[in-house]
C-alpha positions in Angstrom: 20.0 3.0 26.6 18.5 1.5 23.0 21.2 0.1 21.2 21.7 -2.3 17.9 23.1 -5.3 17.7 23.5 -6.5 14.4 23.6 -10.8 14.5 24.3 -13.3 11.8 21.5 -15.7 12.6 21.9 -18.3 9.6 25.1 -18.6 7.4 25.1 -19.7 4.2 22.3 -22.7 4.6 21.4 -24.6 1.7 19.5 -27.4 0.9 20.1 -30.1 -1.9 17.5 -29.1 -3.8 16.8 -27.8 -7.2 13.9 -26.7 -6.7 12.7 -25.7 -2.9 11.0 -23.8 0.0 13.8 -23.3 2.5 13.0 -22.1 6.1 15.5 -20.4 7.6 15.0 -20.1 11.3 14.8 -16.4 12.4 16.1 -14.8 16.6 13.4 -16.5 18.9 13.7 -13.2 21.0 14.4 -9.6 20.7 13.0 -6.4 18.8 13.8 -6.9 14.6 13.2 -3.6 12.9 15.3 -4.5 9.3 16.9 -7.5 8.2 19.0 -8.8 5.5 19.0 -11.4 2.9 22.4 -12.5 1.7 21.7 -15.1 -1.2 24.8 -16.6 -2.8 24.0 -18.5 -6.4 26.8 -19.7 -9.0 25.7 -18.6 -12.4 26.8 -20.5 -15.7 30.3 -19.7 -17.2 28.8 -19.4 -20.5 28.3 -15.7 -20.8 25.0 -15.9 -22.4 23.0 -14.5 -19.3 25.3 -11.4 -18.6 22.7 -10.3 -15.5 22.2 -13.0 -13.1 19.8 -11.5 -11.1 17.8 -13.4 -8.0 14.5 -12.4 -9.1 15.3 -15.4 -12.3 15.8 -17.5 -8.9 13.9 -16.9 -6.2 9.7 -16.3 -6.8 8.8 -15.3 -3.1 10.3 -14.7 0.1 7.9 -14.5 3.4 8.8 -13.9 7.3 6.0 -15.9 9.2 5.5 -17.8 12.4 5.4 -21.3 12.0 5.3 -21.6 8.4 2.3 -20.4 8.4 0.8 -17.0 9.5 2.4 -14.8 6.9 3.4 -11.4 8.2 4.7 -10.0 4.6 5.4 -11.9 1.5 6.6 -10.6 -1.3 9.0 -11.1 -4.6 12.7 -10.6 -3.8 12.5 -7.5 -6.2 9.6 -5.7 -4.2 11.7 -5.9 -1.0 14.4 -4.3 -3.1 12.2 -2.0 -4.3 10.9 -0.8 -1.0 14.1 -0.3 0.0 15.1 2.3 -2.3 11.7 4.2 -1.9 12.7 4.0 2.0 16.3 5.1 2.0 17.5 6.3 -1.7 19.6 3.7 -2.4 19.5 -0.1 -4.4 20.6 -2.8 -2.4 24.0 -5.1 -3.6 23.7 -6.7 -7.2 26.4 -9.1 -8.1 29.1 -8.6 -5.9 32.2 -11.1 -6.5 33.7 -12.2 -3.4 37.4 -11.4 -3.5 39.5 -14.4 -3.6 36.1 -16.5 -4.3 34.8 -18.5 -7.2 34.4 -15.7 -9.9 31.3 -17.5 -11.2 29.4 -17.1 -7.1 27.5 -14.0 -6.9 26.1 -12.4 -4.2 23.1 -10.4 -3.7 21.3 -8.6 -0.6 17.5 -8.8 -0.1 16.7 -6.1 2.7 13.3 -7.0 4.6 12.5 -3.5 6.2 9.5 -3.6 8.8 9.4 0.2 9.2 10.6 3.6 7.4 14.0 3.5 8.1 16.4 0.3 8.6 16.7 1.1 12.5 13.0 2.4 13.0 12.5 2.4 17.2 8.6 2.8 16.2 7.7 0.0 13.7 9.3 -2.9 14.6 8.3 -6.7 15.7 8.7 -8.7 19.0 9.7 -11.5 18.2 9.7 -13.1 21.9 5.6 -12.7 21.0 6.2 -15.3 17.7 5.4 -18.6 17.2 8.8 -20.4 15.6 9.1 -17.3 13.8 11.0 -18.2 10.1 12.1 -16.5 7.0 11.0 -18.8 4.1 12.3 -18.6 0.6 11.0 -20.2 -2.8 13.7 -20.7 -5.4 14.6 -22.9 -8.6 17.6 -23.1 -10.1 16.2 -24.1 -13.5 14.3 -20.7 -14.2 15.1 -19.0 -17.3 15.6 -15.4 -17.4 14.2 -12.8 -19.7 15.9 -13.7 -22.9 14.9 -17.5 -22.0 19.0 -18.3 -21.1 20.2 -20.5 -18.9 21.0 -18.7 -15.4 22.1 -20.8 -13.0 24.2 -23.9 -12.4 22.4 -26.5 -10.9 25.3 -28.2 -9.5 25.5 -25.6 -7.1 22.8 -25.4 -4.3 22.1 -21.2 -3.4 23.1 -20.1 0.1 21.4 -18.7 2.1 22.7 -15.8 5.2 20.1 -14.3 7.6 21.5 -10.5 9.0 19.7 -9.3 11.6 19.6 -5.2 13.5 18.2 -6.4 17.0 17.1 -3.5 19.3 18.4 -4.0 22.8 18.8 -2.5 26.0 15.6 -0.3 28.2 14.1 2.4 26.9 12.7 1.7 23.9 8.7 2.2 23.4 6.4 -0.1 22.8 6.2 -0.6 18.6 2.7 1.2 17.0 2.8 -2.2 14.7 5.1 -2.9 12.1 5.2 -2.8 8.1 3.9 -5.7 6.4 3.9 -6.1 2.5 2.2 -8.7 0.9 0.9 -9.2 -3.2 -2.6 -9.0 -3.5 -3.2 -8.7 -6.9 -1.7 -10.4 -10.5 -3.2 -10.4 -13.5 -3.1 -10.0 -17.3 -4.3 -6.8 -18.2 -6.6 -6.6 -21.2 -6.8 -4.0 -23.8 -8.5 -0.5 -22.5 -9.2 -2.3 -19.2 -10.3 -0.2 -16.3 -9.0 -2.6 -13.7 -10.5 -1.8 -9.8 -8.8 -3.7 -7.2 -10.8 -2.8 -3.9 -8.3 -2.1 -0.9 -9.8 -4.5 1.9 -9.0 -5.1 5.4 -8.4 -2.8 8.7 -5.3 -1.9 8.1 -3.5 1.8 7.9 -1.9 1.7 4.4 1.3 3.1 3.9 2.2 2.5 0.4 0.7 0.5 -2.7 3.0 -0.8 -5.2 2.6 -1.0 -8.6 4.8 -3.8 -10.7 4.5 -3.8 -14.6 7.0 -6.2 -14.9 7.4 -6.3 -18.6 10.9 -6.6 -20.5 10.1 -5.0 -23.8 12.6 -2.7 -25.6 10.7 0.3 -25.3 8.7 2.2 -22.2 7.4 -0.5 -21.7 5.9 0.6 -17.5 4.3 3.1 -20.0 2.4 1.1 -22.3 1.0 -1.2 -19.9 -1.0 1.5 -18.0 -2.7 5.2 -19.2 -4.4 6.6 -15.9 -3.7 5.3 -12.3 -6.8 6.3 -10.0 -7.2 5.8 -6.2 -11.0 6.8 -5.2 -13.4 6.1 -2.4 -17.0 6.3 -1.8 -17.8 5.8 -5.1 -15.7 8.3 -6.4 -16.9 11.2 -4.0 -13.5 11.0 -2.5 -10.5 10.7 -5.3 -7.4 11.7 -3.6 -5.2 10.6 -6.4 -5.5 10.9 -10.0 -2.8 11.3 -12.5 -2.1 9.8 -16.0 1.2 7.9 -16.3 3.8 10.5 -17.9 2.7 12.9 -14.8 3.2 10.1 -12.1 6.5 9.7 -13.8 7.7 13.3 -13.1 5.6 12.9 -9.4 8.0 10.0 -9.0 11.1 11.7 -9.9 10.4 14.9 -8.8 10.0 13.2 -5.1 13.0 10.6 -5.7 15.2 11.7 -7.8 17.1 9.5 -10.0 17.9 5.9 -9.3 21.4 4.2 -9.4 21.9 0.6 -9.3 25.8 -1.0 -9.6 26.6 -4.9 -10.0 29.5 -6.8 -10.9 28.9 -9.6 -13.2 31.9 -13.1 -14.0 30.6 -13.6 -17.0 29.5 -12.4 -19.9 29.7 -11.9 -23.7 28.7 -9.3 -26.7 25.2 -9.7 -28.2 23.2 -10.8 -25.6 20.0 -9.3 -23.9 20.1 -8.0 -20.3 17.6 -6.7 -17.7 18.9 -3.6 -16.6 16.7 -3.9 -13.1 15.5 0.1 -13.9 13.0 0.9 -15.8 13.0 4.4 -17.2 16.8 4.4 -18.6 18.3 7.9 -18.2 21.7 6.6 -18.6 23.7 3.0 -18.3 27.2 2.2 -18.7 29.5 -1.0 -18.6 33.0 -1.1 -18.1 35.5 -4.5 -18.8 37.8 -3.9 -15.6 40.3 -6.2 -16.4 40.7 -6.1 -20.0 43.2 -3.6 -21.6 42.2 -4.3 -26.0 38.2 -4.3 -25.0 35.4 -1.9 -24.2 31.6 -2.8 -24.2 28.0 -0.5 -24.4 25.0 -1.3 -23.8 22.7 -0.6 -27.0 18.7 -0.1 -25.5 16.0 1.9 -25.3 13.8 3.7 -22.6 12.9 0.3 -20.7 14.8 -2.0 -19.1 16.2 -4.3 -21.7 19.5 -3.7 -23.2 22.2 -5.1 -25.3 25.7 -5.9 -24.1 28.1 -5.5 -27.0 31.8 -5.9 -26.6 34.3 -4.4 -28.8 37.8 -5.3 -29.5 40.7 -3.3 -30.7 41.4 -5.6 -33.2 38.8 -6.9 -35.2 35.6 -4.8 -34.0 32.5 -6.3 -32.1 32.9 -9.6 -30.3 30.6 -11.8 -29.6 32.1 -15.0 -28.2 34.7 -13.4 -25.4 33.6 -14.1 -22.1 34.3 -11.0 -20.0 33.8 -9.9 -16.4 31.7 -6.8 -16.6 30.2 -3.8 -14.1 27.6 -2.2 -14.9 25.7 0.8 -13.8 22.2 2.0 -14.4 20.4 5.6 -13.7 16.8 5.5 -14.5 13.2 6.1 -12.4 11.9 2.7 -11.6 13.9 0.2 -10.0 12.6 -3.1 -11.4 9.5 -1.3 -13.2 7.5 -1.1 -10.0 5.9 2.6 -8.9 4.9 3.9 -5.8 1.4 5.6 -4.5 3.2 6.8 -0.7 0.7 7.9 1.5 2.9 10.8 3.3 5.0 11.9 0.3 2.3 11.9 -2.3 -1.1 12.6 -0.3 -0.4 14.4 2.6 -1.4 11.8 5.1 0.3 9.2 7.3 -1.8 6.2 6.4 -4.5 5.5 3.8 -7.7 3.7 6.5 -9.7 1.9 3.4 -12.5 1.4 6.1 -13.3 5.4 6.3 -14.3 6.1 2.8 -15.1 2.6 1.9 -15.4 1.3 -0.9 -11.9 2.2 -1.2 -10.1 1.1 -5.2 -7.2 1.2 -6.9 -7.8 1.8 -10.7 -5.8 1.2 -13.4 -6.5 2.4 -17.1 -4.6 0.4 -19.3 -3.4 1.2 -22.3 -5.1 -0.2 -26.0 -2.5 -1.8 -26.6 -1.9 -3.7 -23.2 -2.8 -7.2 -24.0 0.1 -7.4 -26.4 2.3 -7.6 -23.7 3.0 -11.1 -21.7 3.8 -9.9 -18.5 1.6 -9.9 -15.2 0.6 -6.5 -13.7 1.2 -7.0 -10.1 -0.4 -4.9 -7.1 1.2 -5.2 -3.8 -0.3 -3.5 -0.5 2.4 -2.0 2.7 -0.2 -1.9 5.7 0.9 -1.7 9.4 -0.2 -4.8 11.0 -0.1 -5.1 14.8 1.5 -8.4 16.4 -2.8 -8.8 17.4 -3.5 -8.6 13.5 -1.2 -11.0 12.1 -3.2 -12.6 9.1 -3.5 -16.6 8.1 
């Protein structure tokens, strides 16, 4: 009988560090289908960056063997991403430990190698692994959004490993596992017809889009007209839709997306990433105050204003408040899915079959106004045989 047995492999390891690549050492045996990320950062008691989220601290997060075959790699914010496109729901922003620090926060970086957490068919051996390691990049003097100070440097992160181990007879040998990796970043130009050519052998499950701009607008929107996916030069064009009707695709398929996080501190007038893009609604509550409330003043992207308001004497801008927020929107952290199964019809995408195989992107005439990278990231099936370097 196939059970799971879920294992804490590393607890709250930190280095001394301000800046840092920690490897954090991963089960040498066993069958890992999903595991979990628990990062614990202490953010500045200034109020002035009301969303301490761990994309302003950590740029990339890889599982590999040895430090150095990579078998995904990814921002923390893709993982979080794939994880709501996989099961529906956002993963833990800014919990508050009860009886802890108020100014520690915790969030939860789920690394899923197949389509459910427990998947008995995609799934690694690790037994076949090489000093198999989850290594994160992070630096605790990153700015976020609005330029603010995050983090206190005085405080090194921690870092927990949570593992779901399959164990016991019966299970079946894995068809590979889900790998996720960035393949492309750049800066679009204006009316650019960007093609990035989908290489390689391996089935593709899902390519991820990542417009990762923080304007107050639509910003996801702006950035890119038309996106294209089209083989043999363009005999074959499975996919073609202009961005408002991969919006509706996208929520017509997913449904609305809900993100919650409890934040120490923070004050009135200051800018926050709301981690959705495509706001349909947002709200913020002051739990423990009884002569406050706050709003969040914004548009349709993902920036928004925290405003407090006092009984008293009206909007407040230098009370430092503990706030929970939450957020409906489309997007979570601007970044769009083409899914092979839900949007095409077919299991995997082979880019060898009608090869040539591109992505393309039309962006918008206005798209070099905006600073942000336009990130592509690629979710292949890679076997334990196929591992790259």
């Amino acid at each position: 009988m196939v059970r799971i047995r879920p294992q804490v492999i590393v607890d709250a390891k930190f280095t001394e560090h301000t800046s840092y690549t920690i490897n954090l050492e991963l089960p040498k045996s066993g069958k890992l289908s999903t595991l979990f990320l628990k990062v614990a950062a202490k953010t500045t008691t200034t109020g002035n960056c009301p969303s301490p989220w761990m994309k302003y601290l950590i740029s990339s997060i890889s599982v590999n063997q040895g430090g150095q075959s990579s078998l995904c790699a990814a921002p923390p914010e893709v993982f979080q991403a794939d994880y709501y496109y996989k099961t529906g729901m956002m993963p833990q922003f800014g919990y508050q430990r009860p009886g802890g620090d108020g100014a520690i926060v915790d969030e939860i970086i789920p690394i899923m190698f197949g389509e459910k957490i427990n998947d008995p068919e995609l799934y690694i051996d690790l037994a076949k692994l090489t000093d198999p390691k989850l290594s994160v990049t992070y630096n605790l003097g990153e700015t976020d959004h609005s330029g603010q100070t995050v983090w206190n440097t005085e405080y090194y992160p921690r870092f927990t490993v949570l593992t779901n181990l399959f164990q016991g007879p019966g299970l079946p040998p894995a068809k590979g596992f889900e790998s996720i990796r960035t393949t492309e970043s750049y800066a679009p130009a204006n009316s650019e017809k960007r093609k990035i050519q989908l290489k390689g052998t391996m089935p593709i499950t899902r390519l991820y889009a990542q417009a990762d701009t923080l304007d107050a607008d639509e910003e996801w929107l702006h950035l890119v007209d038309k996106y294209k996916l089209w083989g043999q030069n363009e005999e074959w064009i499975p996919f073609e839709l202009e961005a408002w009707q991969y919006t509706e695709l996208i929520r017509h398929i997913y449904g609305i997306c809900k993100a919650e996080a409890y934040i120490a501190y923070a004050k009135g007038g200051q800018q926050i990433d709301m981690i959705i893009d495509r706001m349909i609604g947002a709200s913020v509550h002051l739990p423990l105050s009884a002569t406050e409330m706050a709003k969040l003043k914004g548009a349709a992207g993902r920036m928004a204003e925290l405003e407090s308001i006092t009984m008293s004497s009206g909007s407040a801008t230098t009370t430092v408040n503990q706030v929970e927020y939450n957020f409906q929107g489309l997007l979570p952290w601007s970044i769009a899915p083409i899914d092979m199964p839900k949007m095409l019809g077919i299991d995997t995408l082979d880019p060898t079959v009608k090869a040539p195989v591109y992505l393309q992107l039309n962006h918008a005439v206005n798209a070099g106004d905006y600073t942000s990278l336009m990130k592509i990231h690629t979710q292949d099936i890679l076997t334990q045989g196929s591992i790259p370097v």
